[in-house]
C-alpha positions as CSV (number, residue, x, y, z in Angstrom):
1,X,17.9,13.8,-0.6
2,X,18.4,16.8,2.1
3,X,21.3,14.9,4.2
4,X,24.2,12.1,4.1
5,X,25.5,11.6,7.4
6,X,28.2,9.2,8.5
7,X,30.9,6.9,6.8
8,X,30.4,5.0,4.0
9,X,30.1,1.7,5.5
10,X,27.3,3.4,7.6
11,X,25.7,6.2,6.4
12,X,22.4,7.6,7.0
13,X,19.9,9.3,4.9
14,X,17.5,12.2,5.1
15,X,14.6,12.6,2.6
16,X,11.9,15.0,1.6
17,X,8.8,14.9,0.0
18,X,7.6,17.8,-2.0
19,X,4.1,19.1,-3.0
20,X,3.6,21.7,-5.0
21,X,6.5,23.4,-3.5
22,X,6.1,22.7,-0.1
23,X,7.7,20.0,2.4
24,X,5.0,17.6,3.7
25,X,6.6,14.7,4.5
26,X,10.1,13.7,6.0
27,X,12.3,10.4,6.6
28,X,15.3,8.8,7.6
29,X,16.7,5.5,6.6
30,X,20.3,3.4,6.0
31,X,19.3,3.6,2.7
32,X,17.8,6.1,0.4
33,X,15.0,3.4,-0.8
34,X,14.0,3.0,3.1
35,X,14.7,7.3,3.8
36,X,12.6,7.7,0.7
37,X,9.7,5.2,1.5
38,X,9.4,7.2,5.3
39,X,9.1,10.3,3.8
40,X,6.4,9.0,1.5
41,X,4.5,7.5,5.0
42,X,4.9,10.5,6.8
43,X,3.7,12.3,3.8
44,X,0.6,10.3,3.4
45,X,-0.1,10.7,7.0
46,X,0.3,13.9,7.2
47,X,-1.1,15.8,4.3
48,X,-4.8,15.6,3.0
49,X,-4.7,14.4,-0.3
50,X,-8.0,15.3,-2.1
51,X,-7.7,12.8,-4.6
52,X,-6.9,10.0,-2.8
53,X,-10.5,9.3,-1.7
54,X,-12.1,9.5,-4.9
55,X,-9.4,7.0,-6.2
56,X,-10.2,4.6,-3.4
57,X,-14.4,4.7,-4.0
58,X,-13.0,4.5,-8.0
59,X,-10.8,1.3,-7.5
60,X,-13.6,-0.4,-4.8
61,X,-16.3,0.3,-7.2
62,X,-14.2,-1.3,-9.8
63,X,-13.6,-4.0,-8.9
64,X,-16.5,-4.5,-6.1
65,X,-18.4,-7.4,-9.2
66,X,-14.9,-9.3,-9.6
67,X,-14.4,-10.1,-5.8
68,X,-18.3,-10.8,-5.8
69,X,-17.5,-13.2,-8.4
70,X,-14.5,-14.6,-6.7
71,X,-16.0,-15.0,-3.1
72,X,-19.2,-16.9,-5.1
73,X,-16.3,-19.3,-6.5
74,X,-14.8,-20.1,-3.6
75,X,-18.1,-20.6,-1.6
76,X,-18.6,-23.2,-4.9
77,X,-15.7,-24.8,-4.8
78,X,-15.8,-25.5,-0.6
79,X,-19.2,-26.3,-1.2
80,X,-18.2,-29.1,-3.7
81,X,-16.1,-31.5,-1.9
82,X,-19.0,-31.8,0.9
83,X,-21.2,-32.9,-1.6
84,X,-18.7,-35.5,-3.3
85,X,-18.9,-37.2,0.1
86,X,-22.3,-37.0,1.1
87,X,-22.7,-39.2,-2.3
88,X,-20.0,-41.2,-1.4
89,X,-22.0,-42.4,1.7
């Protein structure tokens, strides 16, 4: 937290991310969740995170057979109240 400003009923709150020593992302908020969740945006945005990329292909290739799996099941499953009423018929 870099800043408190205002009364207590009102206050406002300045917050800083830090990366290995260096300021890379900044926000303000009523609260210090919200300051703190702005900086981590503006963080994101702003700074190149190597890692992040490779986690992303890591967690799609992950889970890239369960949400086969999941689509296949609900195709199935919309599938099989057609067929209930063609034998209805």
């Amino acid at each position: 937290t870099l800043q408190t400003v205002g009364p207590s009923h009102a206050r406002t709150y300045t917050v800083a991310v830090y990366f290995k020593g260096e300021r890379i992302g900044c926000g303000k908020g009523p609260s210090i969740q919200q300051a703190e969740m702005g900086a981590a945006m503006d963080a994101l945005e702003k700074y190149n995170f190597p890692q992040m990329a490779h986690q992303k292909r890591f967690i799609e290739r992950k889970y890239r057979q369960e949400l086969k799996e999941m689509r296949w099941e609900r195709e199935h499953q919309e599938k099989e109240p057609d067929e209930t009423e063609d034998i209805k018929k």
